[in-house]
LOZAFI-781578 format. One record per residue (C-alpha): y, x, z; residue in one letter. Coordinates in Angstrom, 2 decimals. Layout:
BEGIN
+---------+---------+---------+-----+
:      yy :      xx :      zz : res :
+---------+---------+---------+-----+
:       Y :       X :       Z :   A :
...
+---------+---------+---------+-----+
***
This chain:
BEGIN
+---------+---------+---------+-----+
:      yy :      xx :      zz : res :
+---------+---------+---------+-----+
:  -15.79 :   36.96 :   14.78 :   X :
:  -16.13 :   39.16 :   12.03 :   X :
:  -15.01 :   38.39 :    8.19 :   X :
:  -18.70 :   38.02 :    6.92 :   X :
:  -19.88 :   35.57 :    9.83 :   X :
:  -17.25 :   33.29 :    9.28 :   X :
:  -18.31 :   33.37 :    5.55 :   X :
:  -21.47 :   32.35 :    6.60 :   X :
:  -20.15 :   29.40 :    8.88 :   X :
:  -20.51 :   27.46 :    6.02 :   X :
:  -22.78 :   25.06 :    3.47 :   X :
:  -23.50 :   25.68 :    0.09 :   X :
:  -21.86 :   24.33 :   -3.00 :   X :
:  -18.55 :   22.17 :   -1.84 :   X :
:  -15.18 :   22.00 :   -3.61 :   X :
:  -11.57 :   22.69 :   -2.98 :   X :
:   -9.36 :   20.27 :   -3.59 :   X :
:   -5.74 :   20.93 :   -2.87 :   X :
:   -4.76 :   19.80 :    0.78 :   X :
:   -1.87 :   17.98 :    0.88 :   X :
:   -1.58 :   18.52 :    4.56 :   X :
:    1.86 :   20.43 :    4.94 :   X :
:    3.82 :   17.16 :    4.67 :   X :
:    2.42 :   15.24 :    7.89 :   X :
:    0.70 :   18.02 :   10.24 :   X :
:    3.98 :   19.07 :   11.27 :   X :
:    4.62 :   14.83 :   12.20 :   X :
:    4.07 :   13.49 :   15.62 :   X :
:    2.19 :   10.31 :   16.83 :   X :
:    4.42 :    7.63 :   16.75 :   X :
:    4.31 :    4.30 :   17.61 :   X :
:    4.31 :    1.29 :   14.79 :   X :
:    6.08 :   -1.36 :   15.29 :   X :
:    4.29 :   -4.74 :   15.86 :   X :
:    3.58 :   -7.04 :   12.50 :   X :
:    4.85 :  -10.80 :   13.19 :   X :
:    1.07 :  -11.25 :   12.36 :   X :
:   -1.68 :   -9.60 :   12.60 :   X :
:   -4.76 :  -10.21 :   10.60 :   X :
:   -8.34 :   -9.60 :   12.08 :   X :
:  -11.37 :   -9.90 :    9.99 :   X :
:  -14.61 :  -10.08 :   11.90 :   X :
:  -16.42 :   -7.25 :    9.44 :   X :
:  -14.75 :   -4.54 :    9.96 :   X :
:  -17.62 :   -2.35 :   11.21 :   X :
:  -20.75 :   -1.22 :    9.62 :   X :
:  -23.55 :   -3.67 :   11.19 :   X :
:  -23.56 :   -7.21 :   11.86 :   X :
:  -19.84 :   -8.75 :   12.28 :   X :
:  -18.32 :   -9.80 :   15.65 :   X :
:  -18.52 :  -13.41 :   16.74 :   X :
:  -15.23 :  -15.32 :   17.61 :   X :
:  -14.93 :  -16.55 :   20.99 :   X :
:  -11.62 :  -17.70 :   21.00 :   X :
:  -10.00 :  -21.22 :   19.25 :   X :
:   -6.55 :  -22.10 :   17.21 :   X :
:   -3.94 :  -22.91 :   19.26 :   X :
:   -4.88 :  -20.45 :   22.05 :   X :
:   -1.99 :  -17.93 :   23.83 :   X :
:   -3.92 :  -14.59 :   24.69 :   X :
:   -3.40 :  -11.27 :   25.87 :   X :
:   -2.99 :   -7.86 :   24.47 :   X :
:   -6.52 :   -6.60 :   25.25 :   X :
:   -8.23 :   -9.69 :   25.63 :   X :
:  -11.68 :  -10.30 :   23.93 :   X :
:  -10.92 :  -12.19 :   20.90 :   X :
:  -14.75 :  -11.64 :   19.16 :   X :
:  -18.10 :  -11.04 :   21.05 :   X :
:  -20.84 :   -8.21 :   19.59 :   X :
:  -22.51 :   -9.80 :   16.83 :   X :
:  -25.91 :   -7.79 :   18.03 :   X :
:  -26.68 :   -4.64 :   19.09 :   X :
:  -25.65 :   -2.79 :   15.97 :   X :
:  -21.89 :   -4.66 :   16.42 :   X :
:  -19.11 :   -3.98 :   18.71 :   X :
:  -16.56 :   -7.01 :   20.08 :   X :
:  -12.74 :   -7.15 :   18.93 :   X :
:   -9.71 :   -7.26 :   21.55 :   X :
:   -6.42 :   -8.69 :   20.68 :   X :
:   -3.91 :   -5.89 :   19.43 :   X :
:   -1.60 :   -7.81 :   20.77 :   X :
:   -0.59 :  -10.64 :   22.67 :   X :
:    0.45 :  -13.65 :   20.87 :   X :
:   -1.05 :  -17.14 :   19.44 :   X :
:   -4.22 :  -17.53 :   17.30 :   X :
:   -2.19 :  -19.41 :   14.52 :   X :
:   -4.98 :  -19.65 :   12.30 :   X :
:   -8.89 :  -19.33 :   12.33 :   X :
:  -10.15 :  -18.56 :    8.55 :   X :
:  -11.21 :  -16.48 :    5.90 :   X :
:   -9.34 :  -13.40 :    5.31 :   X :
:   -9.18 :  -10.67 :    2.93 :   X :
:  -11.06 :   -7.70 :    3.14 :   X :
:  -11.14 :   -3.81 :    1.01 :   X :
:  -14.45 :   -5.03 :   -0.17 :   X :
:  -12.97 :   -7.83 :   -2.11 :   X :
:  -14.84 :   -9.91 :   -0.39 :   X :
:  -13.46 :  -12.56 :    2.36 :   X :
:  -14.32 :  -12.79 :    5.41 :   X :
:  -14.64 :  -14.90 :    8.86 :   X :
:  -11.14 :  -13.86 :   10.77 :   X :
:   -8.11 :  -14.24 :   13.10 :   X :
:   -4.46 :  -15.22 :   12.14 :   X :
:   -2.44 :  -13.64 :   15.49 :   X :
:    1.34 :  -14.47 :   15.47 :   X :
:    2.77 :  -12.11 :   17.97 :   X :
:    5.13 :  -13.18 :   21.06 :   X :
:    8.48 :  -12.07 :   19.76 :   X :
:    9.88 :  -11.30 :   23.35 :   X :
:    6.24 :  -10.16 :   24.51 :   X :
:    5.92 :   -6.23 :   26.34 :   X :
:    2.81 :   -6.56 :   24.94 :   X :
:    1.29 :   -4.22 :   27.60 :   X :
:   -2.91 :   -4.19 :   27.58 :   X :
:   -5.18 :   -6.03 :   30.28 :   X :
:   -7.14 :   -3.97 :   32.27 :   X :
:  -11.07 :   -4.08 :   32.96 :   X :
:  -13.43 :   -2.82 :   34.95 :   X :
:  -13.49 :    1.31 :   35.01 :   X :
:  -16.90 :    2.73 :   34.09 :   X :
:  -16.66 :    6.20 :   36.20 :   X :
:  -17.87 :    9.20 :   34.67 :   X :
:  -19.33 :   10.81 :   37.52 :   X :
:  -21.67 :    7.68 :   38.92 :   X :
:  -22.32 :    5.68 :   35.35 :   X :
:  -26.25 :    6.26 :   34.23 :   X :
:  -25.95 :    6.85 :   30.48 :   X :
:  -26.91 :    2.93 :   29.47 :   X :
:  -24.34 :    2.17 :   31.37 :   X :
:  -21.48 :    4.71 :   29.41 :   X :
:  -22.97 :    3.54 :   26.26 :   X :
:  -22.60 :   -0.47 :   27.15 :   X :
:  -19.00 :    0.43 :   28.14 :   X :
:  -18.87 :    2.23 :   24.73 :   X :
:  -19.87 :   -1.18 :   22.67 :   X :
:  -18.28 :   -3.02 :   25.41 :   X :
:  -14.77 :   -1.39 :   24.22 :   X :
:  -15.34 :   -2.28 :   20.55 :   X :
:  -15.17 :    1.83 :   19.69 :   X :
:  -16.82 :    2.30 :   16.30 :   X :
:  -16.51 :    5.80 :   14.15 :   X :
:  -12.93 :    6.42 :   13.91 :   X :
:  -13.60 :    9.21 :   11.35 :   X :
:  -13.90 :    6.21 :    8.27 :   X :
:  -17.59 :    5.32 :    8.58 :   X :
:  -16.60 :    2.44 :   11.44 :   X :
:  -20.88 :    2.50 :   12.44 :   X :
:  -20.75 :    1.38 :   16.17 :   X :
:  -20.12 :    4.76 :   18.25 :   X :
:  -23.02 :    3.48 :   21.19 :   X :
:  -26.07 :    3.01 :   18.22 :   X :
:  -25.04 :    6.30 :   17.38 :   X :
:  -25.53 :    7.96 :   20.62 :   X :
:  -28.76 :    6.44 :   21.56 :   X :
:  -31.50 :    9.34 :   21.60 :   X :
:  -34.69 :    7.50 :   19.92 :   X :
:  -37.86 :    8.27 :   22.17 :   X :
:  -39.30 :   11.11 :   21.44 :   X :
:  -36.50 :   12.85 :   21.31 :   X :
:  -33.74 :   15.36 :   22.91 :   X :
:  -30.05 :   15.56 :   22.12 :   X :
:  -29.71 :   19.67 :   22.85 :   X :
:  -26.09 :   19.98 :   21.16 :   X :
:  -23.46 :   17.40 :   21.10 :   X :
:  -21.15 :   18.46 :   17.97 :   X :
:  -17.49 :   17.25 :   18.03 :   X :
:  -15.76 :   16.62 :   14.32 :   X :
:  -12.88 :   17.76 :   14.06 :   X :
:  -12.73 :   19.07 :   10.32 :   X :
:  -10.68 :   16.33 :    8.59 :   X :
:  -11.36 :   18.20 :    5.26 :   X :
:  -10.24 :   14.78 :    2.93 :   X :
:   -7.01 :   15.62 :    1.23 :   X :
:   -3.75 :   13.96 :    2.69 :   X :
:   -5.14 :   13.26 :    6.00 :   X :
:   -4.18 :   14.59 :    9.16 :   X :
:   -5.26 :   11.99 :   12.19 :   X :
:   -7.47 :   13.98 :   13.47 :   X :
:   -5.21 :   17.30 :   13.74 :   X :
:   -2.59 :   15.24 :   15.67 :   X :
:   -5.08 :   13.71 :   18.26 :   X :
:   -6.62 :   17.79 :   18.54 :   X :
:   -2.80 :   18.84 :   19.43 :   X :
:   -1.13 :   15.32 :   21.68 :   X :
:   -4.88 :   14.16 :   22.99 :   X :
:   -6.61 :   16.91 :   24.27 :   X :
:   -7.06 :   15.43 :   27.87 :   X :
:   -8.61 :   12.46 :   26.65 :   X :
:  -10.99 :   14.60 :   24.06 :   X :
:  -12.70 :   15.97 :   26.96 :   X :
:  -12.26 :   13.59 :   29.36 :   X :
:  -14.43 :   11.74 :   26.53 :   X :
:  -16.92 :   14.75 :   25.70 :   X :
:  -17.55 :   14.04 :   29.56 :   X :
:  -19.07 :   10.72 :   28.84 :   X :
:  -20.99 :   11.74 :   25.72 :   X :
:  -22.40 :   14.45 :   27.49 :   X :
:  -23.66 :   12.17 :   30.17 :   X :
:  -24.85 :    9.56 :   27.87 :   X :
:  -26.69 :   11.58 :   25.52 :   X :
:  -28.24 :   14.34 :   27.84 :   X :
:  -26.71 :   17.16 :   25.78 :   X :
:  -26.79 :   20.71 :   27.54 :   X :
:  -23.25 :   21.83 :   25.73 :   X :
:  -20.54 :   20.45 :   23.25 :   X :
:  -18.83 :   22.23 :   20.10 :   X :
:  -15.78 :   21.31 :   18.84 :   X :
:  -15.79 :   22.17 :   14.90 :   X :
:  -12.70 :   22.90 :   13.35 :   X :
:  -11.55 :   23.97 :   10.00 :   X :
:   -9.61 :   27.20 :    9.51 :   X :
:   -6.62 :   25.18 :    8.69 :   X :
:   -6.13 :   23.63 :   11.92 :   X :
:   -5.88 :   27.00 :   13.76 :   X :
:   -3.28 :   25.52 :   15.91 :   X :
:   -5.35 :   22.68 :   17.30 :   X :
:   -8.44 :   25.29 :   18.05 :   X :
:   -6.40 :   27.91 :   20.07 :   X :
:   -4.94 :   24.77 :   21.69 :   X :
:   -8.42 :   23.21 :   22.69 :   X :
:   -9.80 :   26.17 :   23.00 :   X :
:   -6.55 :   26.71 :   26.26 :   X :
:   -7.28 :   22.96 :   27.18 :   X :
:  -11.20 :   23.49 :   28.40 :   X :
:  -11.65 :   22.34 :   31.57 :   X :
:  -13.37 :   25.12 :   33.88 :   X :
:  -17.18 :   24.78 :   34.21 :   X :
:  -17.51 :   22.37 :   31.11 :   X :
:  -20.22 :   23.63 :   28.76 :   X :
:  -17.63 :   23.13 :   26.10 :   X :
:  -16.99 :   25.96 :   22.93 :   X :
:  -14.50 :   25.89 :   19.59 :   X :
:  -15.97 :   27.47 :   16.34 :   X :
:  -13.61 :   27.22 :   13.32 :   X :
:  -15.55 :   27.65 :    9.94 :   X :
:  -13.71 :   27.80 :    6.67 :   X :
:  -11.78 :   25.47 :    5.00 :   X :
:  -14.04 :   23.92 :    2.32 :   X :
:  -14.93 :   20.18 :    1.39 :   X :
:  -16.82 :   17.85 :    2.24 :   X :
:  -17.48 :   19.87 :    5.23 :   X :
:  -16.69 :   17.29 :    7.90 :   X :
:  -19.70 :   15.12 :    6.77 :   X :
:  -21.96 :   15.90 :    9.87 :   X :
:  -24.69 :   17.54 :    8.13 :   X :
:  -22.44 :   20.14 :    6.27 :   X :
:  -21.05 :   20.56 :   10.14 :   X :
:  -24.36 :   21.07 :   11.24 :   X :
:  -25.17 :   23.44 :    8.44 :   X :
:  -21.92 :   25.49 :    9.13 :   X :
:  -21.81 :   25.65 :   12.70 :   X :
:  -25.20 :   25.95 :   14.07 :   X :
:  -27.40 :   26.30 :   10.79 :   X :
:  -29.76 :   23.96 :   11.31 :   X :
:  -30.63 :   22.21 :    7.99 :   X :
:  -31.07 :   17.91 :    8.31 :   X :
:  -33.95 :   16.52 :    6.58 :   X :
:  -33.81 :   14.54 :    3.66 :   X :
:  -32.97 :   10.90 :    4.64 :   X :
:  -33.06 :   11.95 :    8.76 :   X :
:  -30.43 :   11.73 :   10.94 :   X :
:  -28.83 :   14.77 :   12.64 :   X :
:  -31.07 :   13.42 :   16.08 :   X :
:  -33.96 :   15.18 :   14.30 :   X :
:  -32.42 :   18.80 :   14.82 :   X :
:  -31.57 :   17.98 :   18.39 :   X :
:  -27.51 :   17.03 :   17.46 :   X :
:  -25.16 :   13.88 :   17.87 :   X :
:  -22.39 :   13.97 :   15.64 :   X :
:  -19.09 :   12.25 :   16.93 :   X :
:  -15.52 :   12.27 :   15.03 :   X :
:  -12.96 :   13.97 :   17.65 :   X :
:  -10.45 :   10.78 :   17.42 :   X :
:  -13.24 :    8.23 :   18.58 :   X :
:  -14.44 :   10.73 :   21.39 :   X :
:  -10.37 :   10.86 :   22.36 :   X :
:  -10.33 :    7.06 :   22.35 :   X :
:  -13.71 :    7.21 :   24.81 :   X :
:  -11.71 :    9.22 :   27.19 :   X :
:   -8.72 :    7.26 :   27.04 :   X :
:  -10.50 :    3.61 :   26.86 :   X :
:  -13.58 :    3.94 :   29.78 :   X :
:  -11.27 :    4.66 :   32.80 :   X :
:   -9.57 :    1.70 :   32.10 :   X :
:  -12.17 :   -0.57 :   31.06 :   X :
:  -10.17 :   -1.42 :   27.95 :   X :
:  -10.85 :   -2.66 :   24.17 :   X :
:   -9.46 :   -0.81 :   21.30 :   X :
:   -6.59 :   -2.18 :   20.12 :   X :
:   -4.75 :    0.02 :   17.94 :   X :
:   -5.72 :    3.64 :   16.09 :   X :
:   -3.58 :    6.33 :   14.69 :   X :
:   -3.05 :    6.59 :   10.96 :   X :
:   -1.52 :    9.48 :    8.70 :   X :
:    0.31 :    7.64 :    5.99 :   X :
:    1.65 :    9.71 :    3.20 :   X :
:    1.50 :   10.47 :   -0.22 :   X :
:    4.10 :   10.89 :   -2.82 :   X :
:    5.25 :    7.33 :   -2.66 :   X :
:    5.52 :    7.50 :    0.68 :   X :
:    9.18 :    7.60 :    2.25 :   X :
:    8.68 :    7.95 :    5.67 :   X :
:    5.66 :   10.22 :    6.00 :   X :
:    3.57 :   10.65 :    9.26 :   X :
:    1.00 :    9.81 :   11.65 :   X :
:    1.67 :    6.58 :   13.65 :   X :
:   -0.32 :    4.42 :   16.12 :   X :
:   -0.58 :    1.05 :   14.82 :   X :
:   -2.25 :   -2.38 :   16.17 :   X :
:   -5.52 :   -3.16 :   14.26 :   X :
:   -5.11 :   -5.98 :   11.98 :   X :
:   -1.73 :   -5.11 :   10.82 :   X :
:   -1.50 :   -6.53 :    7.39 :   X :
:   -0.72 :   -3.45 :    4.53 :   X :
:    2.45 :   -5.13 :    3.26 :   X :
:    3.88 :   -4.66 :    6.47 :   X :
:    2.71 :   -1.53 :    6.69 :   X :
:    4.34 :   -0.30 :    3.10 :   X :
:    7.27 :   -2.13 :    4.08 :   X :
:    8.08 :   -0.01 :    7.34 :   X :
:    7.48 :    3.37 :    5.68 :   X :
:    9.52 :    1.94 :    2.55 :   X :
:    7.47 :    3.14 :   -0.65 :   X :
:    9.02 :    4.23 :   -4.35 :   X :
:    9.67 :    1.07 :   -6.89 :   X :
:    7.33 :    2.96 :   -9.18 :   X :
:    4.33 :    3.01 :   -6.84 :   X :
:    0.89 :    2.89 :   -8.58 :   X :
:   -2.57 :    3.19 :   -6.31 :   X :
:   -2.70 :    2.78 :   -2.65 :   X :
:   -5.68 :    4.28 :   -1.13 :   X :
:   -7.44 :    3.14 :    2.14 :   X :
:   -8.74 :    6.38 :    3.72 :   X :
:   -8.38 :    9.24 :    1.41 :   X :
:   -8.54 :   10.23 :   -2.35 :   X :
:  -11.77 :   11.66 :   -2.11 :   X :
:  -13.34 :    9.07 :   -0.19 :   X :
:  -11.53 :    6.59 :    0.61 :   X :
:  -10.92 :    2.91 :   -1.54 :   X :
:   -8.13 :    2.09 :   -3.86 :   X :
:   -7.04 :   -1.26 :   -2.96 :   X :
:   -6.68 :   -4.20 :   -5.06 :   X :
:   -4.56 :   -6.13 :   -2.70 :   X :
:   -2.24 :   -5.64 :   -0.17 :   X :
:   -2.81 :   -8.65 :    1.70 :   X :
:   -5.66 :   -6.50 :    3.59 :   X :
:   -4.94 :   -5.36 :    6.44 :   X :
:   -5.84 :   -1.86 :    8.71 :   X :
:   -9.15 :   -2.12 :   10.90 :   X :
:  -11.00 :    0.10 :   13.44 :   X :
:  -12.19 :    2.50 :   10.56 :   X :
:   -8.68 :    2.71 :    8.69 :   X :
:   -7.61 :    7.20 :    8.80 :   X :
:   -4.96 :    6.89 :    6.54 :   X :
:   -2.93 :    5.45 :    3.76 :   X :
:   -1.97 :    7.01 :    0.58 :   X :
:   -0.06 :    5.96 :   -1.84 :   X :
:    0.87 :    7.31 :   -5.47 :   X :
:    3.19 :    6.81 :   -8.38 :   X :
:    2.56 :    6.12 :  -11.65 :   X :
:    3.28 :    9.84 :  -12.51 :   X :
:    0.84 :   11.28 :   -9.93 :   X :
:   -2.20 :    8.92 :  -11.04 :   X :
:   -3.98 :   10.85 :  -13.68 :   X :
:   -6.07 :    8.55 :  -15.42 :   X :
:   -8.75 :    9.52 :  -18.10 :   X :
:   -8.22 :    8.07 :  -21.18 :   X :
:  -11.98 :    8.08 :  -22.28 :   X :
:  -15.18 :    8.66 :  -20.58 :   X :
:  -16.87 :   11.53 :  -22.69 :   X :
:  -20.75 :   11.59 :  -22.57 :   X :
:  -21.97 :   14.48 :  -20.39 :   X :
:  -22.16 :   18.07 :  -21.58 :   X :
:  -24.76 :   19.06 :  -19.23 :   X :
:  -22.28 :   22.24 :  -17.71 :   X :
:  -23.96 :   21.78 :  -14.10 :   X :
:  -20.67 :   22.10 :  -12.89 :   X :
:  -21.63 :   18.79 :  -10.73 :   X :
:  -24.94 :   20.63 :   -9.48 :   X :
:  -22.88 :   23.67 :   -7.77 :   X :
:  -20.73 :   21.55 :   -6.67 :   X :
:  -23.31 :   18.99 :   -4.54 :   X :
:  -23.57 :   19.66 :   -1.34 :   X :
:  -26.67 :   18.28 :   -0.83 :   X :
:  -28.17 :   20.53 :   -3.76 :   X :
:  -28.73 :   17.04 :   -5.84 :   X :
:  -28.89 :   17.18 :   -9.52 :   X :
:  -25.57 :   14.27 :  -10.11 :   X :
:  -25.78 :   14.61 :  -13.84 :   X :
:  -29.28 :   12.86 :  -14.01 :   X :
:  -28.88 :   10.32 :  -11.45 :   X :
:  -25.70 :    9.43 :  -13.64 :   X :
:  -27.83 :    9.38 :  -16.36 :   X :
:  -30.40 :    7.42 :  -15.02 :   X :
:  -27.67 :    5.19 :  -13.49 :   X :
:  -26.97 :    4.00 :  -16.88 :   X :
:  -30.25 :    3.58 :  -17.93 :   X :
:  -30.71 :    1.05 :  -14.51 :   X :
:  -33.41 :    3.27 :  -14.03 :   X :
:  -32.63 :    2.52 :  -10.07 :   X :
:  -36.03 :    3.30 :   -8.11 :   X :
:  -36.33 :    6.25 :  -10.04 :   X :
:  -33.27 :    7.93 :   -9.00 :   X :
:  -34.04 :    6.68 :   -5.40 :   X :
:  -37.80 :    7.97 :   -5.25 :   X :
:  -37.65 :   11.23 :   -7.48 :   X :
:  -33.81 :   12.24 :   -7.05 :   X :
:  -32.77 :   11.22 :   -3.48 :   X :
:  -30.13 :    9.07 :   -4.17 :   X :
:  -30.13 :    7.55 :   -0.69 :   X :
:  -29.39 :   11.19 :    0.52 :   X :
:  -25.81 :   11.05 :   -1.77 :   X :
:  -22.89 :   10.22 :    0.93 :   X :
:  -20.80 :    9.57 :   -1.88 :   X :
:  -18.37 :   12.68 :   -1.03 :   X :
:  -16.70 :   12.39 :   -4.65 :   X :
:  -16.94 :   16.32 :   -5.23 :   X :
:  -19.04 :   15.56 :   -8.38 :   X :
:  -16.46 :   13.61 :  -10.23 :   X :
:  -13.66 :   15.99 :   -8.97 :   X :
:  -15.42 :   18.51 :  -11.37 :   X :
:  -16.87 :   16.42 :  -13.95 :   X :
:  -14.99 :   17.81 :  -17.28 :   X :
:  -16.34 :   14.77 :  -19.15 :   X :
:  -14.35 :   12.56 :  -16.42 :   X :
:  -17.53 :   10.03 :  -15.89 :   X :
:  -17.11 :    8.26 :  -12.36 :   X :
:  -20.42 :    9.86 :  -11.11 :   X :
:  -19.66 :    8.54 :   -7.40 :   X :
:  -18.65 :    5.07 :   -8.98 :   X :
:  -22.29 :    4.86 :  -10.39 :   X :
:  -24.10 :    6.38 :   -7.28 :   X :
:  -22.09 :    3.53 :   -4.96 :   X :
:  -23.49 :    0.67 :   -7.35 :   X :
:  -26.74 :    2.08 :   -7.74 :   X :
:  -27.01 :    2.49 :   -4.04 :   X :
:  -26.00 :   -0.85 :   -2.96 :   X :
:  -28.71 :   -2.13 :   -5.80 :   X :
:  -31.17 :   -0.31 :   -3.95 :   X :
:  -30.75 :   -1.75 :   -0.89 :   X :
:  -30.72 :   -5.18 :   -2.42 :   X :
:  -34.04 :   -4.76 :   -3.45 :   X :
:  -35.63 :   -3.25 :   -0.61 :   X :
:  -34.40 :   -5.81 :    1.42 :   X :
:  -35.93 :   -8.51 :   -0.62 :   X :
:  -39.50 :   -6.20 :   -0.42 :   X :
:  -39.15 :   -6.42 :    3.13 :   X :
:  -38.44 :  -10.32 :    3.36 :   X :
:  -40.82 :  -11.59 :    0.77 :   X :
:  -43.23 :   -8.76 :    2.90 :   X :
:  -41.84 :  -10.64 :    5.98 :   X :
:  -42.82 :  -14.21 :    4.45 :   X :
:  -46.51 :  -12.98 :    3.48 :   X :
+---------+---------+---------+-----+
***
């Protein structure tokens, strides 16, 4: 590839934040040791939550299905481990909200090795039945957006799946999950790009890289089985390209309509850890249990990526790594997009990429919110070519359906680059989340008291 194509293997506008990659990209998987207890809220997926099927008291299995689909848009929940359900209740959640969960004090002696199912073989499996075997395993979006993996794969009539594009960008700062699954998992990525491509008709896979992951390309690129309709195109290092409609835009330059899904240019999006855990979970039969997470950050003693049990609580998890007395912000996902947490009774779930945590003298905290100065350095830096400053604007004003109907909020995947560049350090994203949620509110309430007429 020449030096001007890969310049155009890219979306406008973006940001470069520094990487922070160099301290954990080096750092094999390893394997987390097992919390005393593990805590297992229900919600821990984007739809409705799961629906507990087991009772206090009870002795289960590593693997065993604690929590039934809630719906179709909901995936069930297997025991990380096997132990006693000590304690049905509500637990906390990042949100800040509680929620309905499970109390699971390990067996101290246990080899806690996993139950297996029934297989669903790649070869002979129609795709309804590869995408019940999907929900069936509780897999959800392992990239941070946790939406259940077999919604997502579903072609809506009408219409044809022609490219199935595998994420493997990881452009949030800190982060680097997905690089270590590229280099240790690469049998189970395609064994897993095998079922996708079954269940969503696609004629051909990509695997989308960024530039600074050259390792894990020419790696995958080695691994491709013969015959598989599988290629690697690495694009250049700029953020928020893993969203999937910057990927789309890089790799294959197809441009997503405003508020459609990537379906409507003929390509399913799916993050390169959860089509790993695909490949790794349907031979088996199995549930997800546990997930690999980069933890790091400057208060971070013991940096790396490690696999760790779902449900196990934060404390433990800051305890294990050991963290500096003078630790400030913890971040669930990254410090673009992911949450600082308020408490550290929470505990990691299906959709948990990484932990980072700072010290006081790495937080830099504005002193004062200064009123914008209208430098459009927000505008070039959108991605989606929105216009930040008036939506923030409007956002104080509560002018809420006008932002949504004139300015495409809904379109805003709250990627953060806007506040990264703000000069007049006004939380942009903070105001776009709010508004958004708002938004929702309402049209909800249209739809019911539309419902009730």
């Amino acid at each position: 590839m020449g030096l001007l194509d890969f310049r155009k293997s890219t979306f406008k506008h973006g940001v470069h934040p520094p990487e922070h990659k160099e301290e954990t990209n080096g750092r094999p998987i390893r394997q987390f040791p097992f919390a005393p207890l593990i805590i297992l809220p229900m919600a821990q997926h984007i739809g409705a939550p799961s629906q507990i099927v087991v009772r206090e008291g009870q002795e289960v299995v590593r693997g065993q299905l604690l929590a039934k689909a809630g719906g179709y848009v909901s995936v069930p929940l297997h025991a990380p481990i096997s132990g006693t359900v000590r304690k049905i209740a509500n637990v906390p959640t990042i949100s800040g909200k509680m929620s309905p969960g499970i109390y699971l004090e390990a067996f101290p002696a246990s080899s806690q090795e996993v139950l297996e199912g029934t297989p669903v073989d790649v070869d002979t499996a129609t795709p309804e039945e590869i995408l019940k075997g999907i929900q069936d395993a509780g897999i959800v979006g392992l990239g941070g957006a946790a939406f259940p993996t077999h919604v997502k794969l579903k072609v809506p009539e009408g219409k044809t799946c022609d490219i199935l594009m595998i994420n493997g960008i990881e452009c949030e700062p800190y982060l680097t999950t997905d690089h270590r699954v590229m280099l240790e998992q690469a049998d189970d990525i395609f064994t897993g790009i095998r079922y996708l491509l079954r269940s969503t008709g696609a004629g051909r896979a990509i695997i989308g890289i960024e530039a600074n992951k050259q390792d894990a390309a020419d790696h995958l690129e080695k691994m491709i089985p013969e015959g598989m309709p599988v290629s690697v195109k690495v694009v250049p290092v700029k953020y928020p390209q893993g969203s999937e409609k910057m990927l789309i835009t890089s790799v294959l330059g197809r441009e997503v309509p405003s508020g459609g899904l990537p379906i409507e240019v003929g390509v399913v999006v799916v993050n390169v850890a959860t089509t790993a855990e695909i490949g790794r979970l349907l031979p088996h039969g199995r549930g997800i249990q546990e997930r690999v997470v980069t933890i790091t950050g400057p208060a971070v003693r013991k940096k790396g990526n490690y696999l760790i049990p779902v449900g196990t609580p934060l404390r433990y998890v800051l305890e294990q790594v050991g963290v500096d007395e003078n630790i400030s912000e913890v971040y669930m996902g990254g410090p673009m997009m992911g949450v600082a947490v308020s408490n550290l009774d929470i505990s990691i779930t299906k959709g948990t990429s990484g932990i980072v945590a700072f010290t006081e003298k790495d937080v830099k905290r504005a002193d004062k919110v200064y009123p914008c100065i209208k430098c459009g350095a927000c505008v070039d830096a959108c991605p989606l070519s929105l216009n930040p400053s008036k939506l923030g604007i409007l956002a104080k004003f509560e002018a809420y359906d006008q932002m949504a109907e004139e300015f495409h909020l809904m379109d805003c995947f709250e990627c953060g680059s806007c506040s990264y560049v703000c000069p007049s350090h006004i939380p942009l994203v903070q105001y776009f989340r709010l508004s958004k949620s708002i938004v929702r509110k309402r049209n909800a309430a249209k739809q019911t008291n539309g419902n009730a007429k």
